[in-house]
Residue, then its C-alpha position, 0 to 999 in steps of 0.5 A: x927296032x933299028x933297021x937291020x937288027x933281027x928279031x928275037x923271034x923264031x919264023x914257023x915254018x910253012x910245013x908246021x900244022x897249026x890247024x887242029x879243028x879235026x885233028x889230034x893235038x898235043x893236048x888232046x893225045x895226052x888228055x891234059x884238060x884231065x891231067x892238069x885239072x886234077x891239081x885241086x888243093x884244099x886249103x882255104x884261103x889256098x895256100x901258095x905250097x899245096x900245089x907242090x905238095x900235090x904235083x909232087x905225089x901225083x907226078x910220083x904216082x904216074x911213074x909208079x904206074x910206068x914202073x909197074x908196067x915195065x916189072x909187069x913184063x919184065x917177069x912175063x919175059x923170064x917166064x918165056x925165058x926171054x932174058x935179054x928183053x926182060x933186062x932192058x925193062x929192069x934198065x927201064x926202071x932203075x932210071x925212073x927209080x933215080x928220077x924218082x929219088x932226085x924228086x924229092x929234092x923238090x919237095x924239100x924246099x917245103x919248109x915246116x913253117x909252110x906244110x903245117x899251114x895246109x897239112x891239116x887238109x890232108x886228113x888221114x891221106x898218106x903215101x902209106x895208102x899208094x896201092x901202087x907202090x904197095x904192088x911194087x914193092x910186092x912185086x919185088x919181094x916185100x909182101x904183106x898181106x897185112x896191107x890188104x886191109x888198108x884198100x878194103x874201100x877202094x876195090x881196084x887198088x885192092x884187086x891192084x895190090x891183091x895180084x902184086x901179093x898172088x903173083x910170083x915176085x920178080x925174083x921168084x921168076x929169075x931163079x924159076x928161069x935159072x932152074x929151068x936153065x939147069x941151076x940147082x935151085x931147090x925145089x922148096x924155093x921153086x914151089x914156095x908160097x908166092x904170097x909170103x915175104x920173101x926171107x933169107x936162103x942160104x942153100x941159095x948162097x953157094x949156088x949164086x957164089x959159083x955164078x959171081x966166080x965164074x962171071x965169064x961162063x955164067x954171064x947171063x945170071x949174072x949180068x942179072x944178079x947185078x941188074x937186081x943189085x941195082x935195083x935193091x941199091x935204088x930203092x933204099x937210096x929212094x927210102x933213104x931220101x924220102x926219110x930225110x925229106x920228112x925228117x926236113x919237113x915234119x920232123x918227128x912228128x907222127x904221119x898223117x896216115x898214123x904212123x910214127x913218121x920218121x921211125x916207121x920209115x927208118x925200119x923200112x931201110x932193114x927190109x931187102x929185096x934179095x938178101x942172097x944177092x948180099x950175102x954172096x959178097x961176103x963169099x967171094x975170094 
């Protein structure tokens, strides 16, 4: 190198530990001789795409896991009416949701002539089967106790899906907050089954309207009302895309898992989360 030319390189500093003989390490803190050994692809001769495939549902899975950790305390919050914490989780949420959306952008350069060289290894395994987001999509309304029987072999994705259906929706827990705040929620909405779907209620309607025509004086509710716009908005954006990323790859071939594929995940677009949510914006004058 001629003299005078610097090196492309960066000098590490004095103070940089690099000794980990009896300290934590980066490695160590995040256990990634665990995660990063977890990638195991079946195909055999190991095809090229399987890595993506797995990475691209394991990587879903663990935000999912974040996911219901931040609904999780978000519905512990409005149970203590605290309001203001409770949101900052939502916001949480709504920006791995658009992560979670854009990522399927990644598994859309598997190409059908790819997957089906290694789809056979998949078996009957399917995103169907996620107990975790069954329990998010539980959490936020969309129950169906149906599905219990889909994790009758796996005890803690069952126990895992079972709390998300006993448990009082995120939804469930605002309007609670907003009874308790003196809002005239009916009493057949406050003393619901938890356990069943969430399903339209139009006595709802009139009270959310006074809400969104008075937003200076009901701020609160509805700075949340919005909040779970946004969520509903982010969700379907993610079924929407997950559709169409399968529609790209398999088309209209049934799913692993027995499904019809493509329009089993259409009809998933008719479900919502909080219809009333929806209906108070055809009221609005």
């Amino acid at each position: 190198m001629s003299e005078g030319v610097e090196r492309n390189t960066r000098t590490i500093e004095g103070s940089v530990v690099t000794d980990f003989a009896d300290r934590m390490s980066y490695g160590g803190y995040l256990d990634l001789d665990t995660l990063l050994s977890a990638q195991r692809p079946l195909s055999d001769p190991e095809h090229h795409d399987e890595l993506l495939f797995i990475i691209q549902h394991q990587t879903t899975e663990l935000w999912l896991k974040l996911v219901l950790h931040e609904l999780g305390a978000a519905c512990r919050l409005l149970r203590e009416d605290q309001l203001s914490p409770a949101l900052k989780c939502i916001a949480r949420v709504k920006h791995i949701q658009k992560t979670l959306t854009e990522q399927w952008s990644v598994l859309a350069t598997l190409t059908p002539a790819e997957y089906v060289q290694f789809r056979g290894v998949l078996g009957n395994s399917s995103g169907f089967q996620s107990a975790q987001y069954r329990a998010v999509e539980f959490t936020l309304g969309n129950k169906n106790a149906g599905m219990l029987r889909v994790f009758d072999a796996d005890p803690p994705a069952l126990a895992l899906v079972r709390e998300a259906l006993e448990s009082p929706s995120l939804y469930d827990e605002f309007l609670r907050l907003l009874a308790r705040a003196g809002y005239p929620i009916p009493a057949e909405i406050l003393d619901r089954d938890v356990t069943e779907a969430w399903t339209f209620h139009a006595d709802l309607v009139p009270i959310l309207t006074e809400i969104y025509a008075d937003p200076s004086t009901h701020w609160a509710a509805y700075e949340t009302c919005e909040e779970l716009v946004d969520l509903e908005d982010n969700f379907q954006l993610w079924r929407f895309r997950h559709l169409k990323t399968v529609e790209r790859i398999i088309g209209h071939k049934t799913g692993t898992g027995g499904s019809s594929g493509v329009p089993f995940l259409r009809r998933a677009l008719e479900l919502t989360f909080f219809p009333e949510l929806l209906a108070v914006r055809t009221e609005i004058s």
